[in-house]
Every structure is written in C-alpha cells, then in structure tokens.
N, C-alpha and C positions, 0 to 999 in steps of 0.2 A: 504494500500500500504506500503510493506517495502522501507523504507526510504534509506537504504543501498544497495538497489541492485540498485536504480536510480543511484546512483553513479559508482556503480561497472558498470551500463552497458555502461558506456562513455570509450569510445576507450581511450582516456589521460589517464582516472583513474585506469585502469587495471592493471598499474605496481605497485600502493600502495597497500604497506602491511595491513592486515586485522589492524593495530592498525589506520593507513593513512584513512581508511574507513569509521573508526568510528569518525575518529576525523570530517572528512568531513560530514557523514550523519548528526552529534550534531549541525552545525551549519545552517543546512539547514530547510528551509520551507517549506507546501505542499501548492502549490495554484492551485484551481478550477477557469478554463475560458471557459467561454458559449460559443459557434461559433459566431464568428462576434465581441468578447470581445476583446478590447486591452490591452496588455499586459504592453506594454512600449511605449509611444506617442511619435512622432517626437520630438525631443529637449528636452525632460526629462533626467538628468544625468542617465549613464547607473551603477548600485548600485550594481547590481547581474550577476551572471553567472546563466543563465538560461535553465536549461536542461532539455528536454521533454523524460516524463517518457511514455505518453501513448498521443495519438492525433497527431494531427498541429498544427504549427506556418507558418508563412510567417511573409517577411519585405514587406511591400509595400512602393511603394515612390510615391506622389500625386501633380498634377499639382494643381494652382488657379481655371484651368477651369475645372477639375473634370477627367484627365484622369489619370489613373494609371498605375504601372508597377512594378510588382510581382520582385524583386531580389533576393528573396532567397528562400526557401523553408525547412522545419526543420521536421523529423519526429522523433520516439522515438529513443533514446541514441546519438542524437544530442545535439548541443548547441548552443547558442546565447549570446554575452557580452564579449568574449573575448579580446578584443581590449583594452576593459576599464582595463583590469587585469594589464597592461601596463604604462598608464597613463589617465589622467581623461578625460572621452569622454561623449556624449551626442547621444542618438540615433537617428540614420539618417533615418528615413523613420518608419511609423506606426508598429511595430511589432502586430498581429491580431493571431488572435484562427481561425484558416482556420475549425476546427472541435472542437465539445466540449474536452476539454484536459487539461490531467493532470501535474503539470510543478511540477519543486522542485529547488526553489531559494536559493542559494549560495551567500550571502555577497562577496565583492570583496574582503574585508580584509584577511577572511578566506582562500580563494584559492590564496592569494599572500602567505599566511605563508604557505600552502602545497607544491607548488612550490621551496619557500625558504629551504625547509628540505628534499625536496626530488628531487632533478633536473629531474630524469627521464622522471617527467610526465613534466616538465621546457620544453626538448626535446620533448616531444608527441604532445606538445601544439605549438609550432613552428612547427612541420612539420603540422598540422591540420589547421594551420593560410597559411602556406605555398602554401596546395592544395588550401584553399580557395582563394586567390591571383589567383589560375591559371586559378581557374574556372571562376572567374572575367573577368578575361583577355578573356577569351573563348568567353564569352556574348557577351563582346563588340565587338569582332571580328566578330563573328555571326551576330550581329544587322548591321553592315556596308556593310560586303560583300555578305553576303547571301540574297536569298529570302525566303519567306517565307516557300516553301517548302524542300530548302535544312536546313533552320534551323529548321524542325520539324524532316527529316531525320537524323538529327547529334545529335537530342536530344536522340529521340529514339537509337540511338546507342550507347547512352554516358550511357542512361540505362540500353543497357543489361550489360555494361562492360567488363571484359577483355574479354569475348567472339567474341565480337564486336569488336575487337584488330586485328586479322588475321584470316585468312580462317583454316575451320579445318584443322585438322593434314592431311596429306595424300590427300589435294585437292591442285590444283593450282590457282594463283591468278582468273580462269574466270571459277571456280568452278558453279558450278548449288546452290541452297539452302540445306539445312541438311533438311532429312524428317522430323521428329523431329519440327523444325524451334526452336526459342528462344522466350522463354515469358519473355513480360516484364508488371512490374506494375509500372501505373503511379502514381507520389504520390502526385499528386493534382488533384481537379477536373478539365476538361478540359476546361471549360472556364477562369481559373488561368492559366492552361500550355500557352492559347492564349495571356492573357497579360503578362506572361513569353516570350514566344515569339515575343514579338513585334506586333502581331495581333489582330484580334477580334475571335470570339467564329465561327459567321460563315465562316468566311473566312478557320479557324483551322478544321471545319469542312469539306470545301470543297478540304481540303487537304488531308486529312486519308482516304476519300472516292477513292479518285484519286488512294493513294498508294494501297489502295485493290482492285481498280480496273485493274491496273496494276500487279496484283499478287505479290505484295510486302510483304503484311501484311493483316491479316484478323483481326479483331475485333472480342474479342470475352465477358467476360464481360465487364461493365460500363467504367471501368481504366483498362483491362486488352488487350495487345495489339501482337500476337503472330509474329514474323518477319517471314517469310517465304525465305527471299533472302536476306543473309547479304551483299553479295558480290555488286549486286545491289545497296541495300540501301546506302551503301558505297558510293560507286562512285555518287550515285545521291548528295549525302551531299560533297561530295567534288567539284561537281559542272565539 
C-alpha cells in the first residue's frame, strides 16, 4: 500500500502541496485490524488521527447491560480523532474493525504542525468537524421524533444525497419515480444500520420489506438498495 495516497485520498488533505504529503505520509503508520478488532477502546487517550485506507470502522457506545448503539460509521478516505487534534480527548465509545481493514495512523503532533503551516487544510478540517456536528444533531432528532420506519426512510435518502435533495428537473413536487430509480449502497451490514437506527435487525427487516412492498424500493444485492419513488420516500421520512 502506498502510504501517500492514504493521505492524498482524505478530502482535508487534498489542498497540501506534494512536499505537505510527504511530510505527512513520513510520519504515518500502517496498521492491520481483523473484523471485530479494536482499534481505540473506550477511554484510551485518543494519540492519532486515524484514516481508513481500505475496510470499516465504526464507534460503538455500550450499555453495562450489553446493548449497543453504532454512532458513526467510517469507510475508506474517512477519518477518526479529530477532536483530539484540538485539545487532549479520550475516546468515547469502542472504535471496532466492522470488516478486516487497513488504517494509516497519524500522531496528533504531526497533523497539528500540518495545520500550523498550512491553514487551508486548518479550514477543511473545521468544515468536516462542522458536517459532523450536523449529522449528530440529525441522529438525535431522528431517534426522538421518528419511528422506526421514517428513520430508515430519511437514512436511505441521506444516502442517495443531493439526488435525494428535490425532484428531478422538469417534474413537480407529486412527480411519479424516475425509471431509472436511484441506487444506493449501504455501508454497513444491516444488522449495524439496525443498531444505527435505534432498532433491532428484525424489526429493520420488517421495514425494507414493507417499503418494497409498497413499491418504494426493491432490494436488490446484500447492501444494495435501488429507491424506486423518491418523492414518496420523502414525505414518508418527513412523517
């Protein structure tokens, strides 16, 4: 694995000059983590900025009595640790290898001095903490006012993105579906989307069936989820 495109392919790091790249790939580490390996345990000082070069991560947070609840989800030219880049934090909830995966760890020290010499990416990394705040906010909004099926419908739609934004060009708000329809891939297994959601696996199950049997959405690989009626979907997730 080159060590320098892990870097290059994080959205922050794309405004450093190729000397910025090197400086950052020199101080970085390659680590291997099995599925089900943890990466960074509840309350261990958080040391690195941790960027997935190839697999998943997830944060999980865990009750005493064993239930859990997926808050984040990380796939390749994401990152994890930012927080600590800031001031000295300690991580909140299990960081886990959702799939076997390849990470390239970054010392905090090092990406403060990138920062310090380059603000640009200073900027990149505020607005990337910024969406993450909103997405936050979104969750928790989700988890109070929705049920279960309008928050499987607002997820799904949060994944096709800006598509999922307004009706195509040229329809009106109570448009029909695009033939076409919009694919989306989920980027965890679906019993993870359920404890992302707030539910259980069957329960998430007896929801994707509903939306296909309502001509919403057909299934069509393992994670692969094709929307047939965004308009629909819409208004169902708006409740």
């Amino acid at each position: 694995m080159e060590l320098p495109s892990c870097a290059a392919g994080v959205p922050i790091f794309q405004v450093l000059p190729e000397e910025g790249l090197e400086e950052l790939s020199a101080a970085m580490r390659h680590r291997h983590f099995a599925r089900g390996e943890v990466v960074i345990a509840t309350g261990q000082p958080v040391e690195y900025l941790v960027v997935i070069a190839r697999g998943r991560l997830k944060v999980v947070h865990s009750t005493p009595g064993g239930r859990e609840q997926v808050v984040r989800a990380l796939g390749p030219g994401e990152f994890i640790g930012e927080m600590a880049l800031f001031a000295p934090a300690r991580q909140e909830g299990d960081l886990v290898a959702s799939e076997e995966s390849d990470c390239c760890m970054v010392p905090r020290q090092a990406v403060q001095a990138i920062l310090q010499r380059h603000p640009a990416v200073a900027l990149r990394l505020v607005e990337a903490l910024a969406q993450r705040l909103s997405g936050a906010e979104q969750l928790i909004a989700d988890l109070g006012l929705r049920d279960v099926g309008q928050r499987l419908a607002a997820e799904l739609l949060r994944l096709a993105g800006h598509v999922a934004e307004r009706p195509p060009a040229g329809s009106g708000a109570g448009a029909g579906p695009r033939s076409e329809g919009v694919r989306v891939t989920v980027p965890m297994p679906w019993a993870e989307m359920a404890v992302h959601l707030g539910t259980t696996p069957e329960s998430l199950s007896r929801r994707l069936k509903a939306l296909a049997d309502q001509g919403l959405i057909r299934q069509e690989e393992t994670r692969t989820v094709l929307i047939l009626n965004l308009p629909r979907l819409r208004r169902m997730a708006e409740g």
